[in-house]
N, CA, C and O atoms as a GROMACS GRO file, in nm:
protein
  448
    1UNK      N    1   0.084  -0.119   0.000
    1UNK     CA    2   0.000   0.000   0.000
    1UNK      C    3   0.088   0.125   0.000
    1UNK      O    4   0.164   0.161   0.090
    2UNK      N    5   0.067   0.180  -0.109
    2UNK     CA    6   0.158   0.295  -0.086
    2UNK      C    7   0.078   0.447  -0.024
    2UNK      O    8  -0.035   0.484  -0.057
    3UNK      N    9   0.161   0.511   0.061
    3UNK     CA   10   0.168   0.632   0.136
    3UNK      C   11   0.130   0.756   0.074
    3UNK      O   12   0.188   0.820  -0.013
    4UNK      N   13  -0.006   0.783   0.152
    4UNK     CA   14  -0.119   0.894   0.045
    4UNK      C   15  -0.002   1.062   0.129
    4UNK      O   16   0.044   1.063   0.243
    5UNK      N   17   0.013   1.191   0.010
    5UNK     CA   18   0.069   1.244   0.092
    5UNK      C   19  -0.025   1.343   0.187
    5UNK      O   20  -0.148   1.337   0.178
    6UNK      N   21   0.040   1.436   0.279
    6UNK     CA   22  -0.047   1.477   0.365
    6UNK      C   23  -0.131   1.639   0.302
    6UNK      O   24  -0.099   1.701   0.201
    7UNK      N   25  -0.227   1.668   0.386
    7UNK     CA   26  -0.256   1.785   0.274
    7UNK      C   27  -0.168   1.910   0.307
    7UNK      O   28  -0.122   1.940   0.418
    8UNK      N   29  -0.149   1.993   0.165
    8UNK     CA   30  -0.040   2.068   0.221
    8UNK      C   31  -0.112   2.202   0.280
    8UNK      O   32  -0.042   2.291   0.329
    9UNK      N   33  -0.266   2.212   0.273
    9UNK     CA   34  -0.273   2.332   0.346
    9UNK      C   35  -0.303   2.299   0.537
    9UNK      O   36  -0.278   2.384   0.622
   10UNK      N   37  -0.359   2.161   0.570
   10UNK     CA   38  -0.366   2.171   0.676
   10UNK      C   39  -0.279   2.037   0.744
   10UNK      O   40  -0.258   1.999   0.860
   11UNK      N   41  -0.252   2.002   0.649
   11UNK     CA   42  -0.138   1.882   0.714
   11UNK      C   43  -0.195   1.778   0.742
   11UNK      O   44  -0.121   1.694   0.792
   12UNK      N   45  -0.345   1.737   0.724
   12UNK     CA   46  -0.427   1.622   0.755
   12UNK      C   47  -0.359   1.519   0.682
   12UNK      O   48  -0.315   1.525   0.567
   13UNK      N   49  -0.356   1.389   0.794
   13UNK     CA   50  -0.326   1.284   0.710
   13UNK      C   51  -0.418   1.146   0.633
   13UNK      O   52  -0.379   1.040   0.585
   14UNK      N   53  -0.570   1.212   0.650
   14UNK     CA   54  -0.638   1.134   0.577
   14UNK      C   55  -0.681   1.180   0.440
   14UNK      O   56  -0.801   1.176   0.412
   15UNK      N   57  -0.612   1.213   0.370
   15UNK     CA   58  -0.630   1.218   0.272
   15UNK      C   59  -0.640   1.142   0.176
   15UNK      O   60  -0.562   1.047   0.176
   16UNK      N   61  -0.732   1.153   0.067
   16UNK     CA   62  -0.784   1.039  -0.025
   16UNK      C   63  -0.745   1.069  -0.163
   16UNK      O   64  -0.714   1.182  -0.200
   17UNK      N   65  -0.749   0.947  -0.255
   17UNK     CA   66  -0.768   0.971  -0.445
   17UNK      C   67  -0.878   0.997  -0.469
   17UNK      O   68  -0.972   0.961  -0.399
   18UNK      N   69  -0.886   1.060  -0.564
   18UNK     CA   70  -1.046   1.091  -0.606
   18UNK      C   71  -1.041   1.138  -0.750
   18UNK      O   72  -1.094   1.247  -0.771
   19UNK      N   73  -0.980   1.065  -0.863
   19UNK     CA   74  -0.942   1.070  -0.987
   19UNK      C   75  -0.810   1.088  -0.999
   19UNK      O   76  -0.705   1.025  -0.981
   20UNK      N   77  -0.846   1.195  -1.036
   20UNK     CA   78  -0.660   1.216  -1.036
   20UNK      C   79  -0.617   1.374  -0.962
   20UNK      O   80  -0.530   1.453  -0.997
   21UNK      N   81  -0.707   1.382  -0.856
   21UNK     CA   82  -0.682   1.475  -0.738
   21UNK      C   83  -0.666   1.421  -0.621
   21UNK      O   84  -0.694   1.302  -0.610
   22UNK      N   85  -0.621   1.491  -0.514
   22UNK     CA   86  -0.618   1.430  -0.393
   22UNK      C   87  -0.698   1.504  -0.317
   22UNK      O   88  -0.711   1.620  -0.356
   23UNK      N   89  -0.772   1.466  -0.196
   23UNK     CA   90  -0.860   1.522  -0.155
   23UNK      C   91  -0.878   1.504   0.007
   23UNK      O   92  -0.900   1.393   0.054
   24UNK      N   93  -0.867   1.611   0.083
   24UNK     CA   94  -0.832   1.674   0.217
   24UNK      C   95  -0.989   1.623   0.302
   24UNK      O   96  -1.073   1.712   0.312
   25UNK      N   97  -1.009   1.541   0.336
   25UNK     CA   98  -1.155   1.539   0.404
   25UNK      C   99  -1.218   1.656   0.550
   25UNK      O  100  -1.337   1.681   0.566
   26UNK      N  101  -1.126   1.702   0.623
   26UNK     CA  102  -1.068   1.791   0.640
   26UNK      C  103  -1.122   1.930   0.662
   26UNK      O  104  -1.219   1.959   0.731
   27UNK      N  105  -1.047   2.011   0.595
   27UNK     CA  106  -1.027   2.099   0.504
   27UNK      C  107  -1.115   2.124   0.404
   27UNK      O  108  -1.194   2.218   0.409
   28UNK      N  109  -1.106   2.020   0.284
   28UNK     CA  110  -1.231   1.999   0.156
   28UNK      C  111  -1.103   2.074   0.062
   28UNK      O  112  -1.130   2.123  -0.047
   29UNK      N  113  -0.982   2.075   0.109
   29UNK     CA  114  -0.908   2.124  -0.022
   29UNK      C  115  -0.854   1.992  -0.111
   29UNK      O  116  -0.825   1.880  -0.068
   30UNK      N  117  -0.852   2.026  -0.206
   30UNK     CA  118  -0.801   1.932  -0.322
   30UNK      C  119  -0.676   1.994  -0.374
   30UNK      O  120  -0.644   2.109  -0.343
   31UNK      N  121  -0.599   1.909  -0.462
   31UNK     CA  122  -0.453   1.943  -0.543
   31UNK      C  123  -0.441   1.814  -0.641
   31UNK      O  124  -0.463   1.699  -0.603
   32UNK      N  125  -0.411   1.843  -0.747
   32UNK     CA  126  -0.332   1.764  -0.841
   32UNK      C  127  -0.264   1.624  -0.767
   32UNK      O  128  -0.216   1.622  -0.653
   33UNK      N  129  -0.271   1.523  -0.853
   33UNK     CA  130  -0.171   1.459  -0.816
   33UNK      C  131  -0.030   1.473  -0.877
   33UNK      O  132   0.076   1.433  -0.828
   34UNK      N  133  -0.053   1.546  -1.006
   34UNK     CA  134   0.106   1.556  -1.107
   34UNK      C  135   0.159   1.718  -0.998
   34UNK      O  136   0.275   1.757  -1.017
   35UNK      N  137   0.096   1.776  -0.924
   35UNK     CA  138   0.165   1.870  -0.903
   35UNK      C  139   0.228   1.804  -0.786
   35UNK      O  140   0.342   1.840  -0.754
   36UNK      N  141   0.170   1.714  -0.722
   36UNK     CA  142   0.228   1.684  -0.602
   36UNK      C  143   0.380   1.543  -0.634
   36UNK      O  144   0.472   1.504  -0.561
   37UNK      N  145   0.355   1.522  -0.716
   37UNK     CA  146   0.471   1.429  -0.799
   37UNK      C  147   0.592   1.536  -0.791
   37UNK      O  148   0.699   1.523  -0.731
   38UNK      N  149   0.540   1.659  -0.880
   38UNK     CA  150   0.636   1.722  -0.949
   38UNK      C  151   0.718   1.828  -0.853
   38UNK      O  152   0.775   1.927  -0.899
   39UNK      N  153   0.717   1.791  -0.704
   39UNK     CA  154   0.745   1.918  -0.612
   39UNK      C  155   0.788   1.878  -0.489
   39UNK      O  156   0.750   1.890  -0.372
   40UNK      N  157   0.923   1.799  -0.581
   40UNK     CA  158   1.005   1.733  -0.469
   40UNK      C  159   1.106   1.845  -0.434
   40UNK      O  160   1.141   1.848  -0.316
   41UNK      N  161   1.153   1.927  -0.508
   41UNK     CA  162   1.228   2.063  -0.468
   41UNK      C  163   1.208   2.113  -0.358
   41UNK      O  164   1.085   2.109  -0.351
   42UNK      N  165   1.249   2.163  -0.255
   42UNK     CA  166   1.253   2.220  -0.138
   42UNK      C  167   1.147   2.349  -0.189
   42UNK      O  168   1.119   2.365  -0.308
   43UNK      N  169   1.095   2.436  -0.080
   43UNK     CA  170   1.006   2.515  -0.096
   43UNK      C  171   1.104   2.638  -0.054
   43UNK      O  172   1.203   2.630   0.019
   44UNK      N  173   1.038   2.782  -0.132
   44UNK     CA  174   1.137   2.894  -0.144
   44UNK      C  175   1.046   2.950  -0.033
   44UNK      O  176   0.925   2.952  -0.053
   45UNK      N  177   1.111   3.006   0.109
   45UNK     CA  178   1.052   3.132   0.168
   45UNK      C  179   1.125   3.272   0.145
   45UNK      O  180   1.245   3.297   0.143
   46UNK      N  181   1.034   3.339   0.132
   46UNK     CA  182   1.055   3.467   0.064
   46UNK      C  183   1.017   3.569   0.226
   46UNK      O  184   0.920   3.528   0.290
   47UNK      N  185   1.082   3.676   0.274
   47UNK     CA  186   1.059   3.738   0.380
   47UNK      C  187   0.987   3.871   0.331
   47UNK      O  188   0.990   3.872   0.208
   48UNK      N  189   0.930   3.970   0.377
   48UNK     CA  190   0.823   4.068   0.327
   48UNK      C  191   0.838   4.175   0.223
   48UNK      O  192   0.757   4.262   0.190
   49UNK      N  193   0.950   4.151   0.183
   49UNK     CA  194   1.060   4.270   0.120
   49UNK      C  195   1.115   4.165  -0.023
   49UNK      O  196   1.187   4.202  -0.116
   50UNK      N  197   1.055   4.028   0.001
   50UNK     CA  198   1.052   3.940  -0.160
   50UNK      C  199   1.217   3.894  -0.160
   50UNK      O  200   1.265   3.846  -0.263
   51UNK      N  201   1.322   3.918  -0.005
   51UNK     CA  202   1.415   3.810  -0.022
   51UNK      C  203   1.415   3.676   0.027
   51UNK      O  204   1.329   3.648   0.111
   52UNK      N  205   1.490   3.593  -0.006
   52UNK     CA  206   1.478   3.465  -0.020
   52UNK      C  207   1.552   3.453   0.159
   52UNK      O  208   1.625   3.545   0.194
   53UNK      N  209   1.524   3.340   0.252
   53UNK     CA  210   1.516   3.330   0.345
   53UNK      C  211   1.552   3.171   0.338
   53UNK      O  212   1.481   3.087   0.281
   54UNK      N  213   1.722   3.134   0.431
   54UNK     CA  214   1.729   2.998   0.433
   54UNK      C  215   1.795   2.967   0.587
   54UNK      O  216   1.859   3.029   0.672
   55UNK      N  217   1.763   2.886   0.575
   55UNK     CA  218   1.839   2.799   0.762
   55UNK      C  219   1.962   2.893   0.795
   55UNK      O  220   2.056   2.926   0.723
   56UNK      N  221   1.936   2.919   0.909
   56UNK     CA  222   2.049   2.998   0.933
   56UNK      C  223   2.074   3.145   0.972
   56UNK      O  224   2.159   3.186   1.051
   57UNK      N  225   1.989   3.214   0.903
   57UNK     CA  226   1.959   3.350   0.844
   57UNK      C  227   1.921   3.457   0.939
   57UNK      O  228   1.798   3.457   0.951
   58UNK      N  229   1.976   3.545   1.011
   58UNK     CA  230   1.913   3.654   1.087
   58UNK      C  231   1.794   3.763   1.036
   58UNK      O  232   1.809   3.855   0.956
   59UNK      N  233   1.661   3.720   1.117
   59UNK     CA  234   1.593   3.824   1.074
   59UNK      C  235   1.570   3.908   1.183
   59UNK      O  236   1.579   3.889   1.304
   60UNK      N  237   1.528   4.036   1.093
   60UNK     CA  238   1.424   4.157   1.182
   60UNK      C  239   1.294   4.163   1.179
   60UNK      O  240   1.237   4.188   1.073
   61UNK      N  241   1.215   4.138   1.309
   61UNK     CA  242   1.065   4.153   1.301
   61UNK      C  243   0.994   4.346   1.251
   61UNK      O  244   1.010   4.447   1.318
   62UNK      N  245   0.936   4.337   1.149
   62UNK     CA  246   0.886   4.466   1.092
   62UNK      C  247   0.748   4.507   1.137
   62UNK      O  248   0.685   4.584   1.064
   63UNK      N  249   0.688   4.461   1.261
   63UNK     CA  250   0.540   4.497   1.286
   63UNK      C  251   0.544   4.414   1.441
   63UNK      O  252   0.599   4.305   1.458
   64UNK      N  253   0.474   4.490   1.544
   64UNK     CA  254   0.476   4.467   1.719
   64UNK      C  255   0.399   4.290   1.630
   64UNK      O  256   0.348   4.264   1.521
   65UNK      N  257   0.428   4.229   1.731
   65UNK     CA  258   0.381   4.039   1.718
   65UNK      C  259   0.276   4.018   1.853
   65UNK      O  260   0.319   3.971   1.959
   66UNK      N  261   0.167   4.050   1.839
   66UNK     CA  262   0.126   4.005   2.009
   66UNK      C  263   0.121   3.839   2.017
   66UNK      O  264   0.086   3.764   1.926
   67UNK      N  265   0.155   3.809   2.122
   67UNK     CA  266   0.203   3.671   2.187
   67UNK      C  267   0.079   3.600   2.211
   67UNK      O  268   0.025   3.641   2.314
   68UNK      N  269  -0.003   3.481   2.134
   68UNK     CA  270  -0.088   3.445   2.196
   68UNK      C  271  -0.085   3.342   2.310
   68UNK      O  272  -0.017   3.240   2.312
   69UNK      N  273  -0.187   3.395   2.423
   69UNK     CA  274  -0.208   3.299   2.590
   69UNK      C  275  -0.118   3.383   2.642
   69UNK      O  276  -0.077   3.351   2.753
   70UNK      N  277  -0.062   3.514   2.579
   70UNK     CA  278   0.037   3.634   2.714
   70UNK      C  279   0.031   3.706   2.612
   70UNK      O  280   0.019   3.701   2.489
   71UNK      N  281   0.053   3.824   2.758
   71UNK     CA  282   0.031   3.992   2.741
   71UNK      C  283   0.215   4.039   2.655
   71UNK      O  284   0.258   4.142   2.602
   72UNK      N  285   0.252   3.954   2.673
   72UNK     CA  286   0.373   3.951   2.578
   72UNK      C  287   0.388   4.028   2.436
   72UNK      O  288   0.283   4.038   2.374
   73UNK      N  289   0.487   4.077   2.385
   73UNK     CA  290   0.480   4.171   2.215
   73UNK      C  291   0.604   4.109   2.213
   73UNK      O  292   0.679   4.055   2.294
   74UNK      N  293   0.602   4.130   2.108
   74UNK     CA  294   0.796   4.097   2.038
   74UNK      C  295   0.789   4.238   1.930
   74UNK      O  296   0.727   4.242   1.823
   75UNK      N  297   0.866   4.341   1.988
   75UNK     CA  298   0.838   4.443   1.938
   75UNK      C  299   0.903   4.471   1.808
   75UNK      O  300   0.978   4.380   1.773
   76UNK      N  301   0.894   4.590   1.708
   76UNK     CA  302   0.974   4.631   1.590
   76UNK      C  303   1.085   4.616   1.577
   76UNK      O  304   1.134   4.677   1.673
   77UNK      N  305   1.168   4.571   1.518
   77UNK     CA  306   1.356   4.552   1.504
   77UNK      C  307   1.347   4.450   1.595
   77UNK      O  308   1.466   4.456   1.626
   78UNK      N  309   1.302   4.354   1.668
   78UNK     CA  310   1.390   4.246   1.749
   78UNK      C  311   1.448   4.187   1.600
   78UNK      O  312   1.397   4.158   1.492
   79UNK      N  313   1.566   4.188   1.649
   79UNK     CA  314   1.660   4.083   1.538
   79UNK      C  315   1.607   3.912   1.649
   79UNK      O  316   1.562   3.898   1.763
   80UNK      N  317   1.649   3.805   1.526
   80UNK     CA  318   1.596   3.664   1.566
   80UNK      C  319   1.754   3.607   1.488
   80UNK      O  320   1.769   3.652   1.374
   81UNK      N  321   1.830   3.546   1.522
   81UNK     CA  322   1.899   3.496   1.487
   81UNK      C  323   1.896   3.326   1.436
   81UNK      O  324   1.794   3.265   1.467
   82UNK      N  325   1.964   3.276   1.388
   82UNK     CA  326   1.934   3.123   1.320
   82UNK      C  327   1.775   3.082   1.322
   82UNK      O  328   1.718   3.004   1.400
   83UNK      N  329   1.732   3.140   1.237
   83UNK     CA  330   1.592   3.092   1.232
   83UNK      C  331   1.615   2.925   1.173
   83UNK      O  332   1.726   2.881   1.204
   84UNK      N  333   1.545   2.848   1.109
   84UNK     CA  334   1.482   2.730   1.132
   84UNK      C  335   1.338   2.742   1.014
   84UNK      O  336   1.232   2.782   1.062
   85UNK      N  337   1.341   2.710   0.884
   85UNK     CA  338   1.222   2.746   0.816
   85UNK      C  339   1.173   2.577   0.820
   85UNK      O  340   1.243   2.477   0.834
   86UNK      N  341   1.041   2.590   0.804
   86UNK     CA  342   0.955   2.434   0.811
   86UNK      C  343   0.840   2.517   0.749
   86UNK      O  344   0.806   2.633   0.726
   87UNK      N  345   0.787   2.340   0.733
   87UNK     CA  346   0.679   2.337   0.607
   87UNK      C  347   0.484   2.430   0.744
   87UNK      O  348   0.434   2.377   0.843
   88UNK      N  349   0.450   2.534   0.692
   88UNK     CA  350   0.284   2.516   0.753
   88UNK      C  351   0.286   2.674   0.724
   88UNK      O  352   0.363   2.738   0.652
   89UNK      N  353   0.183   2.716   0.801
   89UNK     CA  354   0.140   2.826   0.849
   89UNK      C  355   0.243   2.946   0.875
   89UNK      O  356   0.264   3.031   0.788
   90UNK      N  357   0.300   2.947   0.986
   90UNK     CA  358   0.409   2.953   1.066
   90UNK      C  359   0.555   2.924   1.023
   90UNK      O  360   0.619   2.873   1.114
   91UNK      N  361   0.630   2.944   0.899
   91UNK     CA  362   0.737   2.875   0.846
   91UNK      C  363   0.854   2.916   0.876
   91UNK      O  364   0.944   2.881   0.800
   92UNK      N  365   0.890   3.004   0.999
   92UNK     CA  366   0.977   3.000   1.091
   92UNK      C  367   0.972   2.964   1.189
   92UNK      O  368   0.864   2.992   1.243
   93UNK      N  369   1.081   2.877   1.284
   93UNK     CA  370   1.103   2.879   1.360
   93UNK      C  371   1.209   2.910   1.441
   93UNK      O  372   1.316   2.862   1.403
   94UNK      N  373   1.214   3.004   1.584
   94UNK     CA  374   1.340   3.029   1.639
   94UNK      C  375   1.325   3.030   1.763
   94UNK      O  376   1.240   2.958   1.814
   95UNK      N  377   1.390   3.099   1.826
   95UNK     CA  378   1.446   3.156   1.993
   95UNK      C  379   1.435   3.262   1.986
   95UNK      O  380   1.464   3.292   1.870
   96UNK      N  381   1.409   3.350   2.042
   96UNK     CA  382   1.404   3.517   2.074
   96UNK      C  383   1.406   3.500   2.227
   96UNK      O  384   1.356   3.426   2.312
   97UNK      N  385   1.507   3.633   2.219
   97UNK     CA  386   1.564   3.611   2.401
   97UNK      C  387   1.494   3.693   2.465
   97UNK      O  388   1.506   3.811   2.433
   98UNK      N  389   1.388   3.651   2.590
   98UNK     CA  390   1.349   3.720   2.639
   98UNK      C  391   1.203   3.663   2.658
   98UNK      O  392   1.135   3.672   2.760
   99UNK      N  393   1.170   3.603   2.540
   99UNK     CA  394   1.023   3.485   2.531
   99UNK      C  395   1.056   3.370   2.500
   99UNK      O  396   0.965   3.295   2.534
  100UNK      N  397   1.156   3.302   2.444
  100UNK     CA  398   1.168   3.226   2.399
  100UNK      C  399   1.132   3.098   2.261
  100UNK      O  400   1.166   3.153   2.157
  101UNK      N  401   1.094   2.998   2.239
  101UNK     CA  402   1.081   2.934   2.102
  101UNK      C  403   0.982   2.993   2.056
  101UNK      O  404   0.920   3.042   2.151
  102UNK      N  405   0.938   3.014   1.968
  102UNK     CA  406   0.807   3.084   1.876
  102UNK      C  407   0.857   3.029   1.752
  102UNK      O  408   0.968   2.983   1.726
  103UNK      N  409   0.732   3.046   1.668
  103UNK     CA  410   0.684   2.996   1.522
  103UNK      C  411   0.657   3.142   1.459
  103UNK      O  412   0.557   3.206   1.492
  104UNK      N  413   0.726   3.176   1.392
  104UNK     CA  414   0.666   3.314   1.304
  104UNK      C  415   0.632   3.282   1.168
  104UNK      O  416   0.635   3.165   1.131
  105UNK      N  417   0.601   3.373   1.092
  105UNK     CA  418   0.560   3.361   0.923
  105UNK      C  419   0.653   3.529   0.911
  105UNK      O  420   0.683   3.635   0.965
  106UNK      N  421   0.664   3.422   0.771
  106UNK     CA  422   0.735   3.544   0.737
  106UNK      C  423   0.768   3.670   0.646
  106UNK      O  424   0.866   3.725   0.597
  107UNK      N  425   0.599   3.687   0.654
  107UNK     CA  426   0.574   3.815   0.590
  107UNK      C  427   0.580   3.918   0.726
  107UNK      O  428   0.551   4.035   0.699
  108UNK      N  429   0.601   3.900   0.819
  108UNK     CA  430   0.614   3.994   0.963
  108UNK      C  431   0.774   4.007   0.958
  108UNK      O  432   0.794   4.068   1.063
  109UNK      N  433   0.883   3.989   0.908
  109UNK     CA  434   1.042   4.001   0.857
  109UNK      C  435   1.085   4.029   0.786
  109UNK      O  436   1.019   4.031   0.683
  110UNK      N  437   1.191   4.062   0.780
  110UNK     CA  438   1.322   4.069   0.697
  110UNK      C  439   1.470   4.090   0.728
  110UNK      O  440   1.527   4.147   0.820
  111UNK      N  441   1.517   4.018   0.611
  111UNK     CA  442   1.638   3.957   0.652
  111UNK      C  443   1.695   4.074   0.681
  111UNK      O  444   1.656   4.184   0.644
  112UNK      N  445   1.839   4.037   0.784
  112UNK     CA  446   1.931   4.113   0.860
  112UNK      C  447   2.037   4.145   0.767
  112UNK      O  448   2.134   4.211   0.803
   0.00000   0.00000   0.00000
């Protein structure tokens, strides 16, 4: 039995065939199956300013972040050092000193 992949907007893993789409039960999103063949390439994150963003990379937060479950901000200019990009919502991950691990996106950055 081979391994259906997961959906890429919500990450569900029951996903089904349904011709020649795949289909999120879910969600209710669908995708190609040739696109999902064809997109074994790593995925490009782009930071708010349209540069390219890879492991490693110091950014600057460009807009206050309120902290959800605390009264917490991660204010304008915190620099974030070695970010961490992954696949979702959220396609950073780092450390910021002072709150600690967080998940950002990264149209709220740009690179250092």
């Amino acid at each position: 039995m081979s391994a259906l992949p997961k959906c890429p907007k919500c990450s569900s893993e029951f996903a089904y065939e349904d011709g020649d789409v795949y289909v999120c039960p879910e969600c209710a999103h669908e995708w190609s199956k040739v696109a999902t063949e064809s997109t074994d390439e790593k995925r490009i994150v782009h930071d708010a300013h349209g540069n390219v963003l890879q492991d490693g990379d110091t950014v600057t937060v460009i807009k206050d972040l309120k902290i959800k479950g605390s009264s917490s901000v991660v204010k304008v200019g915190t620099k974030v050092k070695n970010i961490r990009l992954v696949e979702g919502d959220h396609d950073i991950d780092c450390k910021i000193d002072g709150i600690g691990a967080m998940a950002l996106k990264s149209e709220f950055v740009k690179k250092a």
